[in-house]
Chimera marker file (.cmm) of the C-alpha trace (Angstrom):
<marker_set name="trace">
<marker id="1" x="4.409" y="-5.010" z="17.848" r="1" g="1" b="0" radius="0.5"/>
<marker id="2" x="5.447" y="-8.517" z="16.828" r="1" g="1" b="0" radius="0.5"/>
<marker id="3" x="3.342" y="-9.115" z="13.265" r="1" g="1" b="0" radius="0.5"/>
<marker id="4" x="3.995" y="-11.993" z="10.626" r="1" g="1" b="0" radius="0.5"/>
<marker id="5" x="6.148" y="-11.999" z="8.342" r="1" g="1" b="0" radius="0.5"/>
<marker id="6" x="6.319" y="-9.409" z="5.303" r="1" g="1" b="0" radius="0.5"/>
<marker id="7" x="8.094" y="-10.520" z="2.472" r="1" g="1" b="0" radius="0.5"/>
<marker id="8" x="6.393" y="-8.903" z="-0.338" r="1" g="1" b="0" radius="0.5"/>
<marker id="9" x="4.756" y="-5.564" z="-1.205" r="1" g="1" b="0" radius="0.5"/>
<marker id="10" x="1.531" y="-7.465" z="-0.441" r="1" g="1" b="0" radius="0.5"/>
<marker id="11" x="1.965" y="-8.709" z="2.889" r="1" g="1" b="0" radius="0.5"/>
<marker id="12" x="3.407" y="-5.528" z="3.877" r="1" g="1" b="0" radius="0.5"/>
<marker id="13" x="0.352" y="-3.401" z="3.239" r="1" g="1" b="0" radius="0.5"/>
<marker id="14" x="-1.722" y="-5.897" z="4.781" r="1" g="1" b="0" radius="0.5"/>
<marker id="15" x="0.175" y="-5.648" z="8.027" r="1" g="1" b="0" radius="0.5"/>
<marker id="16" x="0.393" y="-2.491" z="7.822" r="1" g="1" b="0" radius="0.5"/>
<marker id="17" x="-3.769" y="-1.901" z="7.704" r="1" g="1" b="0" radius="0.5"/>
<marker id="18" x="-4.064" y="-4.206" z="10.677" r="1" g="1" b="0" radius="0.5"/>
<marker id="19" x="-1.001" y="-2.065" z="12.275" r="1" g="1" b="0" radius="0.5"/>
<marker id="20" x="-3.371" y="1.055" z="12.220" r="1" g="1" b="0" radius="0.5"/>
<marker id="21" x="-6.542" y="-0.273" z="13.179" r="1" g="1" b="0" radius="0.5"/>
<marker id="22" x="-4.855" y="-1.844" z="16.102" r="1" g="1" b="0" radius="0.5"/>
<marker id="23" x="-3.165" y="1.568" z="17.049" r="1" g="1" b="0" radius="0.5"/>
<marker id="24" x="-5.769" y="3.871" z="16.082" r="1" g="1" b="0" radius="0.5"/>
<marker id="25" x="-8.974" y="1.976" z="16.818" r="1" g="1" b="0" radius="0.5"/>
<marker id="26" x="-12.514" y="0.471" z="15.115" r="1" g="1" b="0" radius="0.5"/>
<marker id="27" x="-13.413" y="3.523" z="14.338" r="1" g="1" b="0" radius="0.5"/>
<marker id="28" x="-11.521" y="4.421" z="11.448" r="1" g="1" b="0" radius="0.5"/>
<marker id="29" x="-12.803" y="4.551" z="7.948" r="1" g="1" b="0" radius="0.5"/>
<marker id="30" x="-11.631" y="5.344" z="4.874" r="1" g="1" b="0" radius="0.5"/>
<marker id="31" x="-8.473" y="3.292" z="5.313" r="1" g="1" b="0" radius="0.5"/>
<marker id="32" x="-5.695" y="2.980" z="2.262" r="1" g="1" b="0" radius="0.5"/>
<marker id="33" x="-1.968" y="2.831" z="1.560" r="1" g="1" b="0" radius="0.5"/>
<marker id="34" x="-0.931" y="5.718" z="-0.058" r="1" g="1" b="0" radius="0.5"/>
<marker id="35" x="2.794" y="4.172" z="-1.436" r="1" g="1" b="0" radius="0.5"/>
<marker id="36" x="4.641" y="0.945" z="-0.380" r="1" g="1" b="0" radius="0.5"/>
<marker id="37" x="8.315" y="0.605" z="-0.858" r="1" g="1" b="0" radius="0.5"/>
<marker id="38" x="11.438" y="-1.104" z="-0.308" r="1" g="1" b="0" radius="0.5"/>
<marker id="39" x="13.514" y="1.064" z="2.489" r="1" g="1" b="0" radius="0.5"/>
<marker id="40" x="17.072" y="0.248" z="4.389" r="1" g="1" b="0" radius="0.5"/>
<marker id="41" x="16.285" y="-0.209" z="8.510" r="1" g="1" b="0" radius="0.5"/>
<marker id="42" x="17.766" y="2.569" z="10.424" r="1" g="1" b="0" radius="0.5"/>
<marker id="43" x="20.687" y="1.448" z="12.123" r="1" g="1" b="0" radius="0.5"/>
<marker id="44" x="20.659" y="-2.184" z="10.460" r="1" g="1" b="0" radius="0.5"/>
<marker id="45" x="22.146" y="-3.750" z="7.575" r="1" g="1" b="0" radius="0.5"/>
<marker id="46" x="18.600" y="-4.953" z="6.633" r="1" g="1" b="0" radius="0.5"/>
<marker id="47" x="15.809" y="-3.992" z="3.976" r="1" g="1" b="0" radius="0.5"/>
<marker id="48" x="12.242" y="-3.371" z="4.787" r="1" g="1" b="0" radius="0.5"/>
<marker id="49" x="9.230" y="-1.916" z="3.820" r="1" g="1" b="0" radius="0.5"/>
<marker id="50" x="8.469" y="1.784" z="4.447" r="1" g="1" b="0" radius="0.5"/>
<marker id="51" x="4.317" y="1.943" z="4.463" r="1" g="1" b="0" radius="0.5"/>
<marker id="52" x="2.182" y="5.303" z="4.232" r="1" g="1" b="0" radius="0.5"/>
<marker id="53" x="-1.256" y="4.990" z="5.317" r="1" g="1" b="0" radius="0.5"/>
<marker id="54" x="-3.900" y="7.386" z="5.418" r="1" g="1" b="0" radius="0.5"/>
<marker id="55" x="-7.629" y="7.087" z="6.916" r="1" g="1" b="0" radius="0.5"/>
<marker id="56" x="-10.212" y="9.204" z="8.849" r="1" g="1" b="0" radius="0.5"/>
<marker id="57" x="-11.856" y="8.968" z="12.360" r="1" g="1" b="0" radius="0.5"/>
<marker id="58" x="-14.343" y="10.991" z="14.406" r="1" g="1" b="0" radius="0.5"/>
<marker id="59" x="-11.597" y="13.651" z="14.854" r="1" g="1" b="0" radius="0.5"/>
<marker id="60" x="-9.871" y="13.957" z="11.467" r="1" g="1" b="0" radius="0.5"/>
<marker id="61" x="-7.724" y="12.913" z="8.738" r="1" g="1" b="0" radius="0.5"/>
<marker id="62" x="-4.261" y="10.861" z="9.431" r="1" g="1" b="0" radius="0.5"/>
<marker id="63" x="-1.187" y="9.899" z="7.939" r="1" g="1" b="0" radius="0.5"/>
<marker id="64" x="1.061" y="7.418" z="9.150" r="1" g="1" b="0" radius="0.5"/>
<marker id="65" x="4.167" y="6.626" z="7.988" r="1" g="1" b="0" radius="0.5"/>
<marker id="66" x="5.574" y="2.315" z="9.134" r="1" g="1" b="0" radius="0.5"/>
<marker id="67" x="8.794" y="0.309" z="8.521" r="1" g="1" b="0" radius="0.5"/>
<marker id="68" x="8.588" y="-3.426" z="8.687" r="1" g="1" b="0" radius="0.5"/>
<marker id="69" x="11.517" y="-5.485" z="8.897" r="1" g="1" b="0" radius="0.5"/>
<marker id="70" x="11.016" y="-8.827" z="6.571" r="1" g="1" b="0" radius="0.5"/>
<marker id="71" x="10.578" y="-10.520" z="9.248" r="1" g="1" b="0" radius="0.5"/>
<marker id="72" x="7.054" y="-9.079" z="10.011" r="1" g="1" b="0" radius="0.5"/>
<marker id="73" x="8.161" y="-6.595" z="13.054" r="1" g="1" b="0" radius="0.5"/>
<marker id="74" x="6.395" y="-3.276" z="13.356" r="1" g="1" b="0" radius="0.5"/>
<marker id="75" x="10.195" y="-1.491" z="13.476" r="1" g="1" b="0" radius="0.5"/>
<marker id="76" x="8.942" y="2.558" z="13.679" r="1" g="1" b="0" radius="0.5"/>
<marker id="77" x="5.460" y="3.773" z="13.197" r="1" g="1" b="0" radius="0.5"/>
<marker id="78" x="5.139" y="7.739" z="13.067" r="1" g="1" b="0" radius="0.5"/>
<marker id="79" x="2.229" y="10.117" z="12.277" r="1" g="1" b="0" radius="0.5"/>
<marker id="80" x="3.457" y="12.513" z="9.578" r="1" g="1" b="0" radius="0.5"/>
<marker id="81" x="0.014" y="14.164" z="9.310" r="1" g="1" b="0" radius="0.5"/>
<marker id="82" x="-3.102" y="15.533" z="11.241" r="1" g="1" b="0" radius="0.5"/>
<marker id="83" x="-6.196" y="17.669" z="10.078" r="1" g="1" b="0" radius="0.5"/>
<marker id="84" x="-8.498" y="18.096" z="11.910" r="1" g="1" b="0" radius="0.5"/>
<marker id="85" x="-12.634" y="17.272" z="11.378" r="1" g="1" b="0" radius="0.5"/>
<marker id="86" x="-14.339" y="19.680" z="10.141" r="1" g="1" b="0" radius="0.5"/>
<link id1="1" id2="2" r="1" g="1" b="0" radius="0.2"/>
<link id1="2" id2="3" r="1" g="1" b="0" radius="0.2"/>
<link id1="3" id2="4" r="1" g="1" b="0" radius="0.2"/>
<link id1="4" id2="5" r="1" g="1" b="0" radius="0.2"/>
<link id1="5" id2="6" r="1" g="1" b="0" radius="0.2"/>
<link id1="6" id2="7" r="1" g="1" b="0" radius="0.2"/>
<link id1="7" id2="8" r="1" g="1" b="0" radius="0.2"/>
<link id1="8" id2="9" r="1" g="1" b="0" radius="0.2"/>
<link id1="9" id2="10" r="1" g="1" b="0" radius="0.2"/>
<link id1="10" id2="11" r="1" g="1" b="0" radius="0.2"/>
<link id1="11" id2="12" r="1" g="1" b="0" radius="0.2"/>
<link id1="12" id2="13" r="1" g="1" b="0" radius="0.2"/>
<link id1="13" id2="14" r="1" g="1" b="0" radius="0.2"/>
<link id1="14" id2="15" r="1" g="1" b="0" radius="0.2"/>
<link id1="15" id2="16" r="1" g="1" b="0" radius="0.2"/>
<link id1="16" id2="17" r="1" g="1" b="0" radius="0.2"/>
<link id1="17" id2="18" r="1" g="1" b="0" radius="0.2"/>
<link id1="18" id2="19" r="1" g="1" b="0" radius="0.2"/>
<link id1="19" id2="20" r="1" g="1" b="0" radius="0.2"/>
<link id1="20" id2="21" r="1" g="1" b="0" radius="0.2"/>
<link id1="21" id2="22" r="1" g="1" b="0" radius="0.2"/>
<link id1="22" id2="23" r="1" g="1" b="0" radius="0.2"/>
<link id1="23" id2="24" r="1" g="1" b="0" radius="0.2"/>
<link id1="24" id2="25" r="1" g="1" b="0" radius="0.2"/>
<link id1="25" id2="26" r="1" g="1" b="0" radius="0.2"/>
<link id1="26" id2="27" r="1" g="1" b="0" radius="0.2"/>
<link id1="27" id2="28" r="1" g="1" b="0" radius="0.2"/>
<link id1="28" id2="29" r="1" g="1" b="0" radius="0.2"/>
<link id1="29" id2="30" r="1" g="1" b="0" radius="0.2"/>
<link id1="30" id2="31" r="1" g="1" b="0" radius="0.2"/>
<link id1="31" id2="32" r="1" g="1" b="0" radius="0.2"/>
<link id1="32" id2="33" r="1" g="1" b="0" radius="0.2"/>
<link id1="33" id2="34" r="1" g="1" b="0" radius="0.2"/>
<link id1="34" id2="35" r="1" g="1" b="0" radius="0.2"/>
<link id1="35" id2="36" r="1" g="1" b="0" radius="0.2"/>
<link id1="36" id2="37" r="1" g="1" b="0" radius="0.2"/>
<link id1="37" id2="38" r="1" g="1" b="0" radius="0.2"/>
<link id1="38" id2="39" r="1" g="1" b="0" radius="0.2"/>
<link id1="39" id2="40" r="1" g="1" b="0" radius="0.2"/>
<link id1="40" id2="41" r="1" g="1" b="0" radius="0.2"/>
<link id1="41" id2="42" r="1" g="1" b="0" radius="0.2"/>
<link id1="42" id2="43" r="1" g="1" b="0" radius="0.2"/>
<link id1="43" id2="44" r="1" g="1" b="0" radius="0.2"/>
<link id1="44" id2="45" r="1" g="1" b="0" radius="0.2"/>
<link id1="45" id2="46" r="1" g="1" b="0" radius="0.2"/>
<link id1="46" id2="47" r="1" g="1" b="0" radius="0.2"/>
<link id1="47" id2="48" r="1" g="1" b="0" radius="0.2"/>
<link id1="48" id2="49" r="1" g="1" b="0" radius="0.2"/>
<link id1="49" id2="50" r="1" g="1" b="0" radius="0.2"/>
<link id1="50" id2="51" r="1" g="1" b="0" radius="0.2"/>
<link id1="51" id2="52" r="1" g="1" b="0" radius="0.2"/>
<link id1="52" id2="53" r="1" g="1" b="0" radius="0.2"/>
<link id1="53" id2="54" r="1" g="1" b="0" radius="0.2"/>
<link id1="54" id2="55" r="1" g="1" b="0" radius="0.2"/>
<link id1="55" id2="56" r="1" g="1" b="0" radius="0.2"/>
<link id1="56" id2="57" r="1" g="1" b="0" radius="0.2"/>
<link id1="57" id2="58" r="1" g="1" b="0" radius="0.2"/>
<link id1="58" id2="59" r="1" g="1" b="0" radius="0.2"/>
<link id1="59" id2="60" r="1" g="1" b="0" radius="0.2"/>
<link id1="60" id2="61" r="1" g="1" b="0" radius="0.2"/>
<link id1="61" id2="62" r="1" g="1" b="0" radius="0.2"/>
<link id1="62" id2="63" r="1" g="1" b="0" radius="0.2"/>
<link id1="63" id2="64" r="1" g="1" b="0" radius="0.2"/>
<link id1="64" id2="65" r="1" g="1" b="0" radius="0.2"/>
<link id1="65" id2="66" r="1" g="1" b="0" radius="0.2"/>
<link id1="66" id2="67" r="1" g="1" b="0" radius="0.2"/>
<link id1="67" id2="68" r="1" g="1" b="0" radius="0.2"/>
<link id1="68" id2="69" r="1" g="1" b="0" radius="0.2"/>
<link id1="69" id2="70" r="1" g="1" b="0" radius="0.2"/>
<link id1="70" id2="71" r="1" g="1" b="0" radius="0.2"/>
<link id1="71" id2="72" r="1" g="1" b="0" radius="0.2"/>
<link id1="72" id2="73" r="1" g="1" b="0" radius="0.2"/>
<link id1="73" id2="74" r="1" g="1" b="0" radius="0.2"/>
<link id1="74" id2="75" r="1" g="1" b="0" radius="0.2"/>
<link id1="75" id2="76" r="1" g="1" b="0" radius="0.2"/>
<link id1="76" id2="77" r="1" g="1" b="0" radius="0.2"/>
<link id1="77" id2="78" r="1" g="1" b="0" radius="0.2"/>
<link id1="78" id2="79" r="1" g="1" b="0" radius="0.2"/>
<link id1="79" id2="80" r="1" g="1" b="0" radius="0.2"/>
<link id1="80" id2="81" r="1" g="1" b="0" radius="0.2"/>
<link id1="81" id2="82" r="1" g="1" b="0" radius="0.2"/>
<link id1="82" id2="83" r="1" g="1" b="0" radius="0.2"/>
<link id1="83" id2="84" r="1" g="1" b="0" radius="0.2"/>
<link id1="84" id2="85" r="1" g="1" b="0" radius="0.2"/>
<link id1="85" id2="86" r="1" g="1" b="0" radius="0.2"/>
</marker_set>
């Protein structure tokens, strides 16, 4: 997912929001970054960010874990947790 650029701590998180709602849908609520950092790109000579984000839908509770690349592109997005809705 080509996104703009993400120089700062800042920028990343922002991305990173819009990231998830694109991925995940309107319907999520609750939406926050849990810890933003710099992070070296697998496989690259290259710092990023490394994003968690957590938020809730219809059918639970999520956390996702993102890299950016300075650059602005989404480089790995993973979901590190689930629960389901209770």
């Amino acid at each position: 997912m080509k996104t703009k650029r993400a120089h700062t701590q800042e920028e990343a998180q922002a991305r990173a929001l819009l990231c998830a709602v694109e991925l995940y849908g309107s319907q999520i609520s609750e939406l926050k970054v849990e810890r933003t950092e710099p992070f070296p790109l697998f496989k690259e000579p290259k710092i990023g960010w490394l994003v968690l984000v957590s938020f809730k839908d219809p059918d639970g509770c999520y956390t996702l874990q993102m890299e950016f690349s300075f650059d602005g592109n989404l480089t790995k997005s993973m979901e590190i947790g689930r629960e389901a809705a209770k």
